[in-house]
C-alpha positions in Angstrom: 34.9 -87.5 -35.6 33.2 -90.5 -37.2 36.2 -90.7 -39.7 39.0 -90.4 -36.5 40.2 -93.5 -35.6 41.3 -92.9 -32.2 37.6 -91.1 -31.4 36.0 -93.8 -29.2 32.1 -92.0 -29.5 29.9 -94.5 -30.2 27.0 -92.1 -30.6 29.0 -91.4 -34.3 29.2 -94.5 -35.5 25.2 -95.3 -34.6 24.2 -92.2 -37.2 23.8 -92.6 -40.7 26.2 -90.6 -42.8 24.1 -88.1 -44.4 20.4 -87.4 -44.8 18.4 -86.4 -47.8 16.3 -83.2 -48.8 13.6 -86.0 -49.3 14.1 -88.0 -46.2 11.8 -86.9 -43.1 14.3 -86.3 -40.6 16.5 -84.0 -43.3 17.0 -80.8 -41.3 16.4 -82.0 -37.9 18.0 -82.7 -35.0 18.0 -86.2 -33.6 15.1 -87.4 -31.4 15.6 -88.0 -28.5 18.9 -85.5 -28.4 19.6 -82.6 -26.4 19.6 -80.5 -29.5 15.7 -81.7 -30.0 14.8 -80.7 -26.4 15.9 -77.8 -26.4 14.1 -76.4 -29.3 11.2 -77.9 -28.0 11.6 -75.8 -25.0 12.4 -72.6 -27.3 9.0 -73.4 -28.7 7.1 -74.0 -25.7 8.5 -70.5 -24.5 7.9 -68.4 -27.4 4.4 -70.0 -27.4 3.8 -68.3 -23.9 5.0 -64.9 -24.9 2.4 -64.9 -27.8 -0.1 -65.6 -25.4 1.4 -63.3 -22.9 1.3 -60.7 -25.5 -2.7 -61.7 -26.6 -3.5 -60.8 -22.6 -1.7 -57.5 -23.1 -3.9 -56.4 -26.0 -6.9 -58.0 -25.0 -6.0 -55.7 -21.3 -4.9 -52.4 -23.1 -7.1 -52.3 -26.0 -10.7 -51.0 -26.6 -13.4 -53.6 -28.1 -14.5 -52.0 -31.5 -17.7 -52.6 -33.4 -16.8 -55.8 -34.7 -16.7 -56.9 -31.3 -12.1 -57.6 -32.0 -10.1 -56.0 -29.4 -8.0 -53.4 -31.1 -4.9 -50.8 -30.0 -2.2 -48.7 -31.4 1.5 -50.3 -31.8 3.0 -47.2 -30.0 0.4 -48.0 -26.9 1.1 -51.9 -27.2 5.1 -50.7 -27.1 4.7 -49.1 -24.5 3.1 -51.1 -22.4 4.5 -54.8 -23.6 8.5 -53.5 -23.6 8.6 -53.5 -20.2 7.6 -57.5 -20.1 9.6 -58.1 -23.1 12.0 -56.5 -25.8 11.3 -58.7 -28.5 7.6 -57.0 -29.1 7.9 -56.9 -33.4 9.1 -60.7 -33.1 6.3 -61.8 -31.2 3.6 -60.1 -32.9 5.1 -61.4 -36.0 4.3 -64.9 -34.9 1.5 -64.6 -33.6 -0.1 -62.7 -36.9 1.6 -66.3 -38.3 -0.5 -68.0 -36.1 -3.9 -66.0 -37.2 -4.1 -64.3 -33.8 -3.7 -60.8 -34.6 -3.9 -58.9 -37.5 -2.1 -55.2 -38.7 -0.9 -53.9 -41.6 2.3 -53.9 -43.3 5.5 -56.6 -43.5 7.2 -54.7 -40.2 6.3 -52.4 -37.5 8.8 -49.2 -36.6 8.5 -47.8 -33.4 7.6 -44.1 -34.0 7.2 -45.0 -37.3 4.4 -47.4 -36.9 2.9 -45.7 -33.5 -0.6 -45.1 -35.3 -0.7 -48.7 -36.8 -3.8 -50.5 -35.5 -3.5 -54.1 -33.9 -6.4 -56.1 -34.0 -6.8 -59.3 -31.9 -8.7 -61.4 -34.2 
């Protein structure tokens, strides 16, 4: 559109042309724009189910020597897909974020059922 001459957007002609891999906004959406807000939001949201998910372990599980809240996968699956179906996604992030710890790259329901869950 910023090449059209009958396009009359002048949001296209107020962006630069291209971005660099070494320039700080390279890969991001503008700020202020829609496109910004909305991951923000996404963020903000996924952020809450990680906590949501903390409060389910911290609920379900048993406090083990170490003093760390621990439980099964298959038990947190249990209980957690009924909030949410993305269980695997969100404990991945939140392992990210040093909040829990298990074993392995991926957990496989019925697979994984025995895998322990630790809320550090």
């Amino acid at each position: 559109q910023r090449k059209n001459p009958f396009s009359s957007d002048d949001r296209l002609a107020a962006k630069p042309a291209h971005t660099h891999r070494g320039d700080p906004t390279y890969g991001r959406p503008p700020e202020g724009s829609r496109t910004e807000q909305r991951g923000k939001d996404a963020h903000s949201h996924v952020g809450r189910e990680v906590e949501e998910l903390c409060l389910v372990i911290r609920r379900t599980g048993e406090v083990g020597e170490d003093g760390h809240v621990s439980v099964t996968f298959g038990q947190l699956f249990e209980t957690y897909v009924t909030i949410s179906n993305k269980v695997v996604g969100i404990l991945l992030r939140a392992r990210k974020h040093g909040l829990v710890h298990f074993e392995g790259e991926m957990l496989w329901q019925g697979k994984d059922d025995d895998v322990v869950i630790t809320l550090l």
